[in-house]
C-alpha positions as CSV (number, residue, x, y, z in Angstrom):
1,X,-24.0,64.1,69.6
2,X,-22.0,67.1,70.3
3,X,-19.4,67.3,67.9
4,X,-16.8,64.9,66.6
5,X,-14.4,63.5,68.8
6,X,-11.0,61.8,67.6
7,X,-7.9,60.6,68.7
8,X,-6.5,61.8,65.4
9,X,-3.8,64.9,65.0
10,X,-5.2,68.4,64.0
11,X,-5.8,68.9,60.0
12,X,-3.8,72.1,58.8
13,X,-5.3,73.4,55.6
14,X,-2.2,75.5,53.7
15,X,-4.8,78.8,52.8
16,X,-3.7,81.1,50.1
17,X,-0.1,79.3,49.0
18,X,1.2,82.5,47.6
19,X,0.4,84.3,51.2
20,X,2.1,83.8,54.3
21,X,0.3,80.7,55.1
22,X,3.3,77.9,54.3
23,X,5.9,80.2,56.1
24,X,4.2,80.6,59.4
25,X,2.9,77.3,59.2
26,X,6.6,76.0,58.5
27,X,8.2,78.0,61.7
28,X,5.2,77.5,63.6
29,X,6.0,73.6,63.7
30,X,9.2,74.3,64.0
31,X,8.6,76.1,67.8
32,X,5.7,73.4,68.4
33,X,7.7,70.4,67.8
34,X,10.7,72.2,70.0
35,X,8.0,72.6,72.6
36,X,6.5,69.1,72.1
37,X,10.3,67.8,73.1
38,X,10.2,70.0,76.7
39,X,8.8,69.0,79.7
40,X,8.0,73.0,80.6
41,X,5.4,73.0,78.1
42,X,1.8,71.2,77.2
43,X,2.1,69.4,74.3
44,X,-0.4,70.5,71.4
45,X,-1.2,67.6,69.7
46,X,0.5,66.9,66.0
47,X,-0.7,68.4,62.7
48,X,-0.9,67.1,59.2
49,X,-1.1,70.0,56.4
50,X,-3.1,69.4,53.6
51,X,-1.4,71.6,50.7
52,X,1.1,72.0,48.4
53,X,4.2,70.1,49.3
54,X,6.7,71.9,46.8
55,X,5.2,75.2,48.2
56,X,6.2,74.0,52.3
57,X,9.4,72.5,51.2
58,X,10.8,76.2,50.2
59,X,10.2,77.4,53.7
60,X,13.4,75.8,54.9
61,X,12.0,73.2,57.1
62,X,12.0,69.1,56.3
63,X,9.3,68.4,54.6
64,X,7.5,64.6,54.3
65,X,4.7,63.6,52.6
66,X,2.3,61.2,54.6
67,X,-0.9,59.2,53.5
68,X,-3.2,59.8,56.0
69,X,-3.7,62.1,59.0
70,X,-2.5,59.6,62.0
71,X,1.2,59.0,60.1
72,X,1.4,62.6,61.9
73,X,2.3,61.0,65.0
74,X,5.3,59.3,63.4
75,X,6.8,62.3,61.1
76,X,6.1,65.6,63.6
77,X,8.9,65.8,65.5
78,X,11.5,65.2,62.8
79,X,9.7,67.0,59.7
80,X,6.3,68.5,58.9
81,X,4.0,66.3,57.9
82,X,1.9,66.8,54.5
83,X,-0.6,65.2,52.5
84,X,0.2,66.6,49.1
85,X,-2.5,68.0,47.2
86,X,-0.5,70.4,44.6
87,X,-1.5,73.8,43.4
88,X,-2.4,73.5,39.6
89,X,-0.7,76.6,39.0
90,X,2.8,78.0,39.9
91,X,2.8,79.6,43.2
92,X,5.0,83.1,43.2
93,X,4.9,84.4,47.0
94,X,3.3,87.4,46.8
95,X,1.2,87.0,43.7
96,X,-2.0,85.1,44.4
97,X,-3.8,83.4,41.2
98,X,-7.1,82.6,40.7
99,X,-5.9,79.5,39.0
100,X,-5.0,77.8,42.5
101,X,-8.7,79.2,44.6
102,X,-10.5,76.0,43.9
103,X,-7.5,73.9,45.2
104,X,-7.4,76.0,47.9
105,X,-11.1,75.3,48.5
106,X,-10.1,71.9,48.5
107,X,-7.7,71.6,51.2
108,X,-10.3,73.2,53.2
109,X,-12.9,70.6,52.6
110,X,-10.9,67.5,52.9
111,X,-9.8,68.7,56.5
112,X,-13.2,68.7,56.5
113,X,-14.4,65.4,55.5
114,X,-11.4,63.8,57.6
115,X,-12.3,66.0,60.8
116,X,-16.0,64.4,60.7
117,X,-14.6,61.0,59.6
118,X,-13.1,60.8,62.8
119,X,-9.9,60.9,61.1
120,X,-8.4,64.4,62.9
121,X,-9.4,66.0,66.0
122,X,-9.8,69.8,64.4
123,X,-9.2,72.2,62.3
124,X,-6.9,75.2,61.8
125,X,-6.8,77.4,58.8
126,X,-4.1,79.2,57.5
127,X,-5.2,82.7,55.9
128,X,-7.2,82.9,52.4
129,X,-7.8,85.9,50.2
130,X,-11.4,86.3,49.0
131,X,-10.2,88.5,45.8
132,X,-9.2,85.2,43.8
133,X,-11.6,83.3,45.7
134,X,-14.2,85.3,44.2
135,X,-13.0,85.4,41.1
136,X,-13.2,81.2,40.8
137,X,-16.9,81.2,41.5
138,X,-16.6,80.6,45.5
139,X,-19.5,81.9,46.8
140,X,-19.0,82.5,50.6
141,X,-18.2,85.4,52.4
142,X,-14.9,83.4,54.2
143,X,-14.4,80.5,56.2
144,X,-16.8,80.6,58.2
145,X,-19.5,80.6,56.2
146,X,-17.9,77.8,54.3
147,X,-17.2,75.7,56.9
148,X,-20.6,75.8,58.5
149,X,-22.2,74.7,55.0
150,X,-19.8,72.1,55.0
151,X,-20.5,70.6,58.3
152,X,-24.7,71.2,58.1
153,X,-25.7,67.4,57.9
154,X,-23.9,66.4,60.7
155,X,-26.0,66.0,63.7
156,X,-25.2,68.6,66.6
157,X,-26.7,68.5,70.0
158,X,-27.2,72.4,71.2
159,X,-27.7,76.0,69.1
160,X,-26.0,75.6,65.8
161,X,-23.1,78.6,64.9
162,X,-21.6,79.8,63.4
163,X,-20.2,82.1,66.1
164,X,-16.8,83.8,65.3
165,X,-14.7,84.0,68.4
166,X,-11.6,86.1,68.3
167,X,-9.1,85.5,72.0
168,X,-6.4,86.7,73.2
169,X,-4.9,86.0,76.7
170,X,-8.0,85.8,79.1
171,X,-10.5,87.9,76.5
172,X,-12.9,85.8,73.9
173,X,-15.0,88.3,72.7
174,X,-18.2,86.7,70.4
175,X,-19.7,88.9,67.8
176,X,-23.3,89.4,66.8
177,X,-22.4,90.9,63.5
178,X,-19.1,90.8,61.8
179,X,-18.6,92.4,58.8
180,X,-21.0,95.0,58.3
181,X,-21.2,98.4,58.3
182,X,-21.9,100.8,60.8
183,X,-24.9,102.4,59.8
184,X,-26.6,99.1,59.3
185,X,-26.1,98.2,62.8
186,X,-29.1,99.1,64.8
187,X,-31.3,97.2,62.2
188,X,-29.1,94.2,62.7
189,X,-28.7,93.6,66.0
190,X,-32.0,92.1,66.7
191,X,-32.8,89.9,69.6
192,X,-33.0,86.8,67.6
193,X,-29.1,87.2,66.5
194,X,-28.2,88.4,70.4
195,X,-30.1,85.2,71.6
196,X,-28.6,82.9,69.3
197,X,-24.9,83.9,69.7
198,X,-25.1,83.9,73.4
199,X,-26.9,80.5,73.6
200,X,-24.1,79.1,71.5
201,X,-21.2,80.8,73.7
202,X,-22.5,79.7,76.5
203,X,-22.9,76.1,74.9
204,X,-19.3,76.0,74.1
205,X,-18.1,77.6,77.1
206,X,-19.2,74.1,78.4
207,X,-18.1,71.8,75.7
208,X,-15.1,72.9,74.4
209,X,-13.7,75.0,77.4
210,X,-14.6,73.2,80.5
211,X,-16.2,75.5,82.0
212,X,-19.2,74.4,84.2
213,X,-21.1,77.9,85.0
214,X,-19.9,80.3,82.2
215,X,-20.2,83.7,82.9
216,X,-21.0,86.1,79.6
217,X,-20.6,89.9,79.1
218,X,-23.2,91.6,77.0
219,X,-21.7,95.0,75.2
220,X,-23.8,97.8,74.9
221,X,-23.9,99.3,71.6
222,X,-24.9,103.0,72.3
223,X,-22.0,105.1,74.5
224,X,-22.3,105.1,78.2
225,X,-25.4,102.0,77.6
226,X,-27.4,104.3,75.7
227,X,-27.7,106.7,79.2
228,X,-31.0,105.4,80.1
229,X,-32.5,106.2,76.4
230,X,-31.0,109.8,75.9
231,X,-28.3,108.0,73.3
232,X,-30.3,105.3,71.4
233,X,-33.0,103.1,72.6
234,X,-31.2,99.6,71.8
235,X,-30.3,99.0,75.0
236,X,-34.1,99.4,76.3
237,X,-35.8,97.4,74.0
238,X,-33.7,94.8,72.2
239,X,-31.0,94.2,74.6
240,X,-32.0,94.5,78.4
241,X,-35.1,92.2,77.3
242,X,-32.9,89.8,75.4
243,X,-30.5,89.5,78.2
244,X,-33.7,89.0,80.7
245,X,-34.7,86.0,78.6
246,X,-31.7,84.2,78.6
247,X,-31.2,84.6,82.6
248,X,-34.6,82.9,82.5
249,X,-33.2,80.1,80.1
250,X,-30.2,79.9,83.2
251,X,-27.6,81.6,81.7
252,X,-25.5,83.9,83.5
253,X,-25.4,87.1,81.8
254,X,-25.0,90.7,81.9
255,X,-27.2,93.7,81.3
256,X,-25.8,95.7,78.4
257,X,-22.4,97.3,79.8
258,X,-20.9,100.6,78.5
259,X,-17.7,98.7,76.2
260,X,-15.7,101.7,76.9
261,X,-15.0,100.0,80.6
262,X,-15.9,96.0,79.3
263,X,-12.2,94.6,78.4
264,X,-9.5,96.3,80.9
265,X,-8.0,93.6,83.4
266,X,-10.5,93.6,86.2
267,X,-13.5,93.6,83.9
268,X,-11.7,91.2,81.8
269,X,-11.5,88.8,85.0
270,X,-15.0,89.2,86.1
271,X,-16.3,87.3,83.2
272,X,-15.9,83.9,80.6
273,X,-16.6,85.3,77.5
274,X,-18.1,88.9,75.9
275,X,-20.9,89.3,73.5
276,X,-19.7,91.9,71.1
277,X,-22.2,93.6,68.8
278,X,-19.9,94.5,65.7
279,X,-16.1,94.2,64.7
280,X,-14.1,96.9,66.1
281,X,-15.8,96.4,69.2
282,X,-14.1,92.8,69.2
283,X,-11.4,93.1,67.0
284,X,-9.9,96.4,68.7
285,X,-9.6,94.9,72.4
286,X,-8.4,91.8,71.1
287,X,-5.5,93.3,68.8
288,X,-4.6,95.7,72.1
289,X,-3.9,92.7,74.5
290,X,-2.1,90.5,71.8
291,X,-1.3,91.9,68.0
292,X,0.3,89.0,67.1
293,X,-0.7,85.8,69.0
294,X,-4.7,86.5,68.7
295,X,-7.0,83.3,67.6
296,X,-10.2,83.0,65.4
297,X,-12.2,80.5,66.6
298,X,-16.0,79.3,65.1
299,X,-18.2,78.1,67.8
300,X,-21.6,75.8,67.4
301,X,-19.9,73.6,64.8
302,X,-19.5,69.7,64.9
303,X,-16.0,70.3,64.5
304,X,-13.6,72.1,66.3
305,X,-11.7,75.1,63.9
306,X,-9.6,77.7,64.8
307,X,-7.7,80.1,62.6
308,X,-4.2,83.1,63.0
309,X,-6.0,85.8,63.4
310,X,-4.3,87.6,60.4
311,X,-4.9,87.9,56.6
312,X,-2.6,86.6,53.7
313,X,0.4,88.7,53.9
314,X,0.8,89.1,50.3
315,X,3.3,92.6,50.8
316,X,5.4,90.3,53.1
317,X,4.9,86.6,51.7
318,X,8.1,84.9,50.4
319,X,10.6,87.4,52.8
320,X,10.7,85.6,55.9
321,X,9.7,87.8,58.2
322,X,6.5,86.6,58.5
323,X,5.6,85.7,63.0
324,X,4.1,82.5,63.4
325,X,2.7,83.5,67.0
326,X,-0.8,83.3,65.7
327,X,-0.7,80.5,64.2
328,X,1.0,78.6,66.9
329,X,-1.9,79.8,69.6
330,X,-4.7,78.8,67.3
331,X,-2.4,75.4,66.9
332,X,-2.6,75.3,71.1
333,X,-6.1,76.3,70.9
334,X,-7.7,73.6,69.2
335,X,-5.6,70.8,71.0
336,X,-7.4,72.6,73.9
337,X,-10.7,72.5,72.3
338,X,-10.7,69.0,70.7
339,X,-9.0,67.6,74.2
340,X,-12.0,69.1,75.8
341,X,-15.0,67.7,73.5
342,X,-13.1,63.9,73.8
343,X,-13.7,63.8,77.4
344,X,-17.4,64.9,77.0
């Protein structure tokens, strides 16, 4: 199979409660379930948050504890719905604890577990911070990683992610490496990691955007493409070759491109998605086109997850200030996705 497919709402997990996770999510239903009553917009489908209920309710918005993911349909448009799953420890905006990392774990799991029991049709995450993670025993580097181990028994048709995806308006830009530093780079962009990510974007360009003949960017990683050798050599033999190969395998894609003219409009327009070797080179265009409404997205999971593209908030948790725009396009975003994979 290709993934999980349900007729169930989207699982919310609550992230860090002492970030700005239970604000945004709060506001961010409150705009979604305005929208979801107006015929000018596409109705995302419903979520259920798996968190701490006490820790929602302080947000200002109506609050209702459900028992299961589908009593979403019901409760959304009058309050937000919530499986309760309390914080052992008492949650101060602002002041993350340790204490509260393995329930916080544990929100993200059971989306999990109810995702691939056909029980919800994806995931979105609300923002955690690694600090107290770390400092409970959890052992992966975010998310991600987290979420792939999670979902590694279940069968998957097509190259296996993780591939983190970060969009904004018409730009999905797919990195090779994340976070790493710069000096490291030309040892780890190798043509097994270039191959792999673009066999998985192109995958899900198919499966969970609908898009029959995906068309894929590759970024250079040397200034003006390496100039024909005379500024690095990773464009001659890692990336030209690698991109060779996979026009063989019948995927569309580019020779490396100089990324200093890859992401204005007309490039933009010219292709599906963009292979991005490191962060900045992702995260930079992205932030430029949309600060606040950006997505994270995994690809080449059974499950469909997105994620705000922002951290915790700790500086401005608990002062309501805090922009749900992120968190209502990753919202929108997996709807998208998971209404994508059903009809597959």
């Amino acid at each position: 199979m290709t993934g999980v497919r349900s007729s169930g709402p989207l699982i919310v997990s609550m992230g860090d409660p002492a970030g700005v996770g239970p604000e945004v999510i709060a506001r961010g239903w409150d705009a979604l379930r305005q929208q979801r009553q107006s015929v000018l917009h596409p109705s995302p489908l419903p979520f259920v948050v798996l968190g701490d209920a006490a820790t929602l309710a302080k947000q200002g918005f109506p609050v209702e504890a459900v028992y299961g993911p589908h009593d979403a349909f019901q409760v959304f448009n009058r309050a937000i719905p919530v499986i309760d799953l309390p914080a052992p420890a008492p949650v101060v905006a602002g002041q993350p604890d340790p204490a509260n990392a393995a329930a916080v774990a544990d929100w993200i799991e059971r989306g999990v577990d109810m995702i691939l029991s056909g029980e919800g049709s994806g995931l979105v995450t609300a923002p955690i911070a690694k600090a107290p993670m770390y400092a409970s025993g959890f052992r992966f580097p975010g998310h991600t990683e987290f979420i792939a181990e999670l979902t590694a028994d279940m069968p998957f048709i097509g190259t296996r992610g993780p591939v983190m995806m970060l969009t904004a308006q018409n730009l999905r830009a797919c990195l090779v490496t994340i976070h790493v530093p710069i000096d490291q780079l030309p040892e780890l962009v190798t043509a097994d990691r270039v191959l792999r990510v673009a066999r998985v974007v192109h995958e899900s360009m198919k499966r969970d955007f609908g898009i029959a003949k995906p068309r894929l960017a590759m970024a250079a990683l040397n200034p003006h493409a390496g100039e024909g050798g005379s500024i690095g050599l990773q464009e001659i033999e890692v990336l030209r070759p690698a991109a060779a190969q996979l026009r063989g395998e019948g995927i569309d894609i580019s020779d490396p491109l100089p990324a200093d003219t890859l992401f204005h409009e007309e490039a933009r327009a010219r292709f599906d998605a963009h292979i991005c070797l490191y962060h900045d080179q992702a995260l930079i265009p992205v932030k430029t086109l949309d600060f606040w409404g950006g997505v994270n997205a995994t690809l080449g999971l059974p499950i469909v997850r997105t994620s705000p593209d922002h951290g915790t908030g700790f500086d401005i948790a608990g002062k309501g200030i805090a922009r749900p725009d992120s968190f209502i396009a990753a919202v929108k975003l997996a709807s998208e996705m998971a209404a994508k994979r059903a009809t597959r």
